[in-house]
C-alpha positions in Angstrom: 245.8 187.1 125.9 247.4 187.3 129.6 250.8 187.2 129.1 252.6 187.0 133.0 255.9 188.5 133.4 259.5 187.1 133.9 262.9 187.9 134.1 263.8 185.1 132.1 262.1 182.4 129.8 264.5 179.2 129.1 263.2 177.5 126.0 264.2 173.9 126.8 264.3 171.3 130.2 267.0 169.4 129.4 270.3 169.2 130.8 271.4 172.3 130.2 268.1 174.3 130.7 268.1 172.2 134.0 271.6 173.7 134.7 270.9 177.2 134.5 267.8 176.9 136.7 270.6 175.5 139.3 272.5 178.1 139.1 269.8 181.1 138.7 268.0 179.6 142.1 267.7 182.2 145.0 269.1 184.9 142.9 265.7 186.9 142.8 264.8 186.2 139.3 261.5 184.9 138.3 262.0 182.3 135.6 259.8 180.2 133.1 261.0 176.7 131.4 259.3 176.0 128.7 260.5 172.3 127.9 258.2 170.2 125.1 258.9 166.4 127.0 256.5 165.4 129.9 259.0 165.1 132.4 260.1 161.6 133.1 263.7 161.0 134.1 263.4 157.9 132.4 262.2 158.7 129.1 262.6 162.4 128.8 265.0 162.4 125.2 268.1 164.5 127.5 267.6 161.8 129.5 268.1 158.6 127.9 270.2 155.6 128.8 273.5 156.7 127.8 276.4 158.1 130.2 278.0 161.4 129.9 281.6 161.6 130.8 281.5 164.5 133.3 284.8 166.4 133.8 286.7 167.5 137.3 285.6 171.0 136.3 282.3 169.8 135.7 282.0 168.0 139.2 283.6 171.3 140.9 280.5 173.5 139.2 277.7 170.7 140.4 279.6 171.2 144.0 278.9 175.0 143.6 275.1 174.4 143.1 274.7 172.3 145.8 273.8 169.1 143.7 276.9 167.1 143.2 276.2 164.9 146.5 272.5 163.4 144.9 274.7 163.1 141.6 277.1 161.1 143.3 274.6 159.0 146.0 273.0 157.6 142.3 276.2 156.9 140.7 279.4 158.6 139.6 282.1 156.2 138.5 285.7 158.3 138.9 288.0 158.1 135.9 291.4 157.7 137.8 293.5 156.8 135.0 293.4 157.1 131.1 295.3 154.8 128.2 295.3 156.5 125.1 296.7 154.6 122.1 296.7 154.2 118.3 295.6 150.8 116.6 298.3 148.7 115.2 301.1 151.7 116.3 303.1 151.4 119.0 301.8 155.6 120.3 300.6 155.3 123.8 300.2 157.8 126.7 298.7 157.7 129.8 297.1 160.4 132.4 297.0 159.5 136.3 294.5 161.5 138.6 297.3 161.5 141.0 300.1 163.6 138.7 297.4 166.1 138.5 296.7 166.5 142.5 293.2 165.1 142.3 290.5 162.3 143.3 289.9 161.9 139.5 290.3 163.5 136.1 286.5 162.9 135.5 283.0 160.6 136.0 281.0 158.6 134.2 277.2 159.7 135.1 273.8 158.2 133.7 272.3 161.1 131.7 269.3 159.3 133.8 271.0 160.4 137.0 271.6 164.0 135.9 267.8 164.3 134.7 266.6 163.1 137.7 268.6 165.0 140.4 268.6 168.5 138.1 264.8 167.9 137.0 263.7 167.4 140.7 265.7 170.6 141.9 263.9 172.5 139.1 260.9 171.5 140.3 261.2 172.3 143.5 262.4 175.7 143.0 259.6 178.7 144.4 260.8 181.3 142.1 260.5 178.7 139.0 257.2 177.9 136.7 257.4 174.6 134.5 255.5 174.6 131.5 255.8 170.7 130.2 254.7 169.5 127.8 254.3 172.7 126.0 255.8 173.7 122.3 256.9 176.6 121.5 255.2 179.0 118.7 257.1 182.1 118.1 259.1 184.7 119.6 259.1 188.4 119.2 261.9 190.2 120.2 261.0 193.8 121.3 263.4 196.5 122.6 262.2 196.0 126.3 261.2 192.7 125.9 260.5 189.2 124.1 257.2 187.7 123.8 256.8 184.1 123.9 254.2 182.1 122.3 253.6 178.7 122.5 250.8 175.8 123.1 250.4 173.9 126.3 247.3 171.7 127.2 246.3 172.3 123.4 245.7 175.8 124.7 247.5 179.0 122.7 250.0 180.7 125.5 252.1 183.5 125.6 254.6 185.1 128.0 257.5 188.0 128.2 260.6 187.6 129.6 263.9 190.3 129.5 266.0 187.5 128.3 264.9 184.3 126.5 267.8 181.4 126.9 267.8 179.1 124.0 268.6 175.6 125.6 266.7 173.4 122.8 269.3 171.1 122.0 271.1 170.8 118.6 268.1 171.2 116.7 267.1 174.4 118.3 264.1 176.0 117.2 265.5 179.3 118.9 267.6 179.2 116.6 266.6 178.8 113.2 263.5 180.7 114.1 266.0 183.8 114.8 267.9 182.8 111.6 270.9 182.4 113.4 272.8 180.7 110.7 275.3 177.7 112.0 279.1 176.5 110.9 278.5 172.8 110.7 280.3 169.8 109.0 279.8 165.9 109.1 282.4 163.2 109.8 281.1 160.2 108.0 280.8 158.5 110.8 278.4 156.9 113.5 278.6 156.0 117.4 277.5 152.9 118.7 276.7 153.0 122.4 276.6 150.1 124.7 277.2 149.3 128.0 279.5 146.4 127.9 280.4 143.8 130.5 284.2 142.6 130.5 285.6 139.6 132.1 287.7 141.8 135.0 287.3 144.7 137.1 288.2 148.6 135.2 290.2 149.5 138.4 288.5 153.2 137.2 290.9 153.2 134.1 289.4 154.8 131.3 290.7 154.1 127.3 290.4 155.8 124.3 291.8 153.7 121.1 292.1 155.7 118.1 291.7 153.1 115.3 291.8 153.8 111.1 287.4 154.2 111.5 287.0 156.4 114.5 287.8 156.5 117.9 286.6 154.2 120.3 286.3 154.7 124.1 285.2 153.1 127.4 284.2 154.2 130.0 284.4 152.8 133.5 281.0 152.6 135.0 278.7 150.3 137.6 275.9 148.1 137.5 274.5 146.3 140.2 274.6 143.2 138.4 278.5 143.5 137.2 279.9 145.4 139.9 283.0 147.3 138.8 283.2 145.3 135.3 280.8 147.5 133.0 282.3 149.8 130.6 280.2 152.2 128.9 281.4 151.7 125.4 281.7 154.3 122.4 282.4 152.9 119.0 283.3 155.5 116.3 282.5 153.6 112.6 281.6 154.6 109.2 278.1 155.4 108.4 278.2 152.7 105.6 279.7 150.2 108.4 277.0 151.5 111.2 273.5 148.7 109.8 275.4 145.9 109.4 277.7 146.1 113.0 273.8 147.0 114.4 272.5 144.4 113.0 275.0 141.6 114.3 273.8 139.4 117.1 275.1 139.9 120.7 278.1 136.9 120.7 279.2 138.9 116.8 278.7 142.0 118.0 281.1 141.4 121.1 283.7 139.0 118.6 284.0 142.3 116.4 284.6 144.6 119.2 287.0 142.8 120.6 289.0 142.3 117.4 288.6 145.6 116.9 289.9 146.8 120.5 292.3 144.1 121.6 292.9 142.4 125.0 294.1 146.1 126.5 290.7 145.7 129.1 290.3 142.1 129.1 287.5 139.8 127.1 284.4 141.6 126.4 281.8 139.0 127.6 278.2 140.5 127.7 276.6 143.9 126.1 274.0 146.1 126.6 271.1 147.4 124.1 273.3 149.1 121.3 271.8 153.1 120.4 273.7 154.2 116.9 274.0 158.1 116.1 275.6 160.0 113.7 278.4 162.3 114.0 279.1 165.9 113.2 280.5 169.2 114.2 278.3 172.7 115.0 278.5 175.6 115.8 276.6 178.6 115.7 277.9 181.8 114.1 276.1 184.1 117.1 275.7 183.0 120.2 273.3 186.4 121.4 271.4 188.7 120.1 269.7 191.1 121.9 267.6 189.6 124.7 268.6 186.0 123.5 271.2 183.9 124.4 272.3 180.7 123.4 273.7 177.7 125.5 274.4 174.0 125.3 274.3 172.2 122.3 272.1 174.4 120.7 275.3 176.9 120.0 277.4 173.7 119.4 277.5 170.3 118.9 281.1 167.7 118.5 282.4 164.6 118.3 282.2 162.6 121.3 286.1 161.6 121.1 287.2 163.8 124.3 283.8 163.9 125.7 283.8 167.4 126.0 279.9 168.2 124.8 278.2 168.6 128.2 281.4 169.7 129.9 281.2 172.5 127.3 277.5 173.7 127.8 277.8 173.3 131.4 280.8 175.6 131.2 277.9 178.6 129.4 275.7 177.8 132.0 277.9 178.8 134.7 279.6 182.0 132.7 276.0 183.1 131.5 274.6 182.8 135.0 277.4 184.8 136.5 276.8 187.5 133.4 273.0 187.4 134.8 273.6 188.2 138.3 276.3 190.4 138.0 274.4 192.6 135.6 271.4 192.3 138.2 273.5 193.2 141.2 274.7 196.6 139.0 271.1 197.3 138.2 271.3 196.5 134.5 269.2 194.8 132.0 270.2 191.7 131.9 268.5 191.1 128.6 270.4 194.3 127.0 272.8 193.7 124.3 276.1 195.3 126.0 275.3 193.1 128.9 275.2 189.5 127.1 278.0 190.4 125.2 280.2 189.5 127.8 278.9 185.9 128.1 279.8 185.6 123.9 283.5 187.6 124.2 284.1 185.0 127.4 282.5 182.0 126.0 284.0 182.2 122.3 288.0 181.4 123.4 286.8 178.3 125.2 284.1 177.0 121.9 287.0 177.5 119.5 289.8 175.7 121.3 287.6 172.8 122.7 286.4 172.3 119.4 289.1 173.2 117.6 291.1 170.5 119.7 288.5 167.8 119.4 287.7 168.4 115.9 291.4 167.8 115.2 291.7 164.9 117.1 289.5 162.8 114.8 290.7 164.3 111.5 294.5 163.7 112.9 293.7 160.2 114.1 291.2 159.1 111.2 294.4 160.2 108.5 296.2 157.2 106.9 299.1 159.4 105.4 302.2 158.1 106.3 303.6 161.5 107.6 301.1 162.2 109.9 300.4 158.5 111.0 304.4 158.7 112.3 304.0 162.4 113.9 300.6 161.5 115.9 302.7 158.5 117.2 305.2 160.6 118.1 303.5 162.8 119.4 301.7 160.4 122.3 305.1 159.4 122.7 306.4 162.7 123.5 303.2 163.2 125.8 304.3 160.3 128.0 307.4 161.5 128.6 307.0 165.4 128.6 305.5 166.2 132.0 304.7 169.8 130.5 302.4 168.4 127.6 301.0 166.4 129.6 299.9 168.7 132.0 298.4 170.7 129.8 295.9 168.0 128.0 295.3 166.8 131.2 293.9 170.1 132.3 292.2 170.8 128.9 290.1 167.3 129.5 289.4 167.9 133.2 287.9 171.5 131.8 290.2 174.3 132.5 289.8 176.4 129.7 290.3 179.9 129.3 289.0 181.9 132.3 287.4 180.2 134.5 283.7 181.1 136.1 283.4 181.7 140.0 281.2 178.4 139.8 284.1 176.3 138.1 286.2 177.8 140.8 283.5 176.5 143.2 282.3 179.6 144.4 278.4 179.9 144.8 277.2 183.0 142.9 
């Protein structure tokens, strides 16, 4: 069987697989995405109707790669302003882009918009082959090489690659197929998404409620119909609560949601197709092995209650690219052990405390022990009025964590 030669083989097309190809392009390196989707912006599953909440940090790396401008041109809605508060208690804090020296703390993008302007520049890069739909087989890691297997046109394929970038989502075949074993835990709970429509304009103001079943958030965003009154909504409930607020018709659905939320963003007055799913914390116990690496959601997955998921994986695709084309520029392989070790010693500081801080979050705000019910709403209290603490959750949610890559700096690699 003719297996052709690459420097690197990403298993998976998606967002994050997308990413890396950004960032790899013009580098030299002869890459092969092996993605299982026929690729539709539309329907592709990375792709799908919801909105991710994109982070300043984020929005610096897309500048770096030269894609932010066809991200923005299809829509990316600034968060200016954030209300954060507690159901029922009087805790409430606020962030302002402004007190932070910037345009915006964040934006709210289509996952639609991403897959389209990230699957387009994957496709039109020279140095890249994409094999879609194609499912992968096996791998066989070698000491000079992996050898990929897998099917495409009903036809058996294989390739080799020095490095083999797992980007296959949370329920990464990579992974499991390597026996990389996972740290993983769920909350109990469910997220409905929706966009909604309220009855005045967001003003780019942002809110995330804690109430006693989950978090909820929304999420300024546009629609040509509703023009500056759409909120992408995320509605943290129980599982055993999940079929029955699905089930509700449209005028229910909104009467629950605003009894839930309150009057804070006006009268919820139309919604969107509702999507439910469930919610849980991963994270893989190794994140490379020799000529494998592992970025995106398939080393970790969390809650979406700081919107940090992308942000996160976006964050390995610009540390792992730099590790790749410094190790190139020194002559090393890049698919050597020593070499991806520094993408796992940088990456682990910023998967622990991101996760650590959102993971604590819901377990904090989800507690109805009297102790810690008075100390959380002390403690956005103390956040409103202590310009230091504020600061410093402001930076960890527009994404600077730990040390920062020359692409979240915005410097082109």
């Amino acid at each position: 069987m003719d297996k052709p030669e690459y420097d690197i083989a990403i298993i998976g097309g998606g967002l994050a697989g997308a990413s890396l190809v950004a960032a790899l392009q013009g580098q030299g390196l002869r890459i092969a995405v092996i993605e299982a989707a026929a690729f539709d912006a539309q329907h592709q599953p990375s792709f799908d109707a919801r909105s991710v909440a994109l982070s300043y940090g984020s929005k610096v790396i897309f500048s770096a790669l030269g894609v932010w401008q066809a991200i923005s041109q299809l829509g990316a809605t600034p968060i200016e302003r954030i209300h954060i508060s507690n159901r029922r208690h009087i805790g409430i804090a606020h962030l302002d882009c402004h007190e932070q020296g910037v345009d915006a703390l964040g934006y709210v993008v289509e996952t639609r918009v991403l897959g389209q302007v990230l699957g387009q520049n994957m496709l039109q890069c020279e140095s890249v082959d994409y094999l879609c739909p194609a499912s992968l087989q096996s791998i066989e890691f070698k000491s000079d090489l992996a050898e990929v297997y897998f099917q495409q046109d009903g036809m058996p394929k294989a390739l080799t690659a020095k490095l083999v970038v797992a980007a296959d989502g949370g329920q990464s075949i990579v992974r499991r197929q390597s026996g990389i074993r996972t740290w993983q835990s769920q909350y109990g709970q469910t997220a409905i998404i929706a966009n909604v429509v309220m009855d005045r304009p967001h003003e780019y103001l942002a809110y995330e409620r804690f109430t006693d079943t989950g978090p909820m958030a929304l999420l300024p965003t546009t629609h040509a119909d509703h023009p500056a009154c759409v909120y992408a909504l995320v509605w943290t409930v129980a599982d055993d609560q999940s079929d029955a607020i699905q089930s509700l018709s449209d005028a229910a659905f909104l009467t629950r949601l605003q009894d839930r939320f309150g009057l804070r963003a006006g009268h919820f007055i139309k919604t969107g197709p509702r999507h439910a799913y469930p919610l849980g914390v991963m994270l893989a116990r190794e994140h490379v092995r020799p000529r494998l690496a592992i970025i995106g959601n398939a080393a970790h997955t969390m809650h979406p209650v700081a919107g940090q998921g992308f942000n996160l994986g976006l964050r390995d695709v610009a540390s792992l690219a730099q590790v790749i084309v410094a190790a190139g520029n020194d002559q090393q392989d890049i698919g050597a052990i020593d070499v991806l070790q520094h993408y796992a010693k940088w990456r682990r500081k910023d998967h622990l405390q991101t996760m650590g801080f959102t993971d604590g979050l819901v377990r904090v705000f989800s507690s109805r022990f009297p102790p810690l019910v008075l100390a959380r709403n002390l403690g956005l209290l103390a956040m409103d009025i202590m310009p230091p603490v504020k600061r410093s959750i402001a930076r960890h949610a527009m994404g600077y964590v730990g040390k920062l890559s020359r692409l979240a700096r915005g410097i082109p690699l």
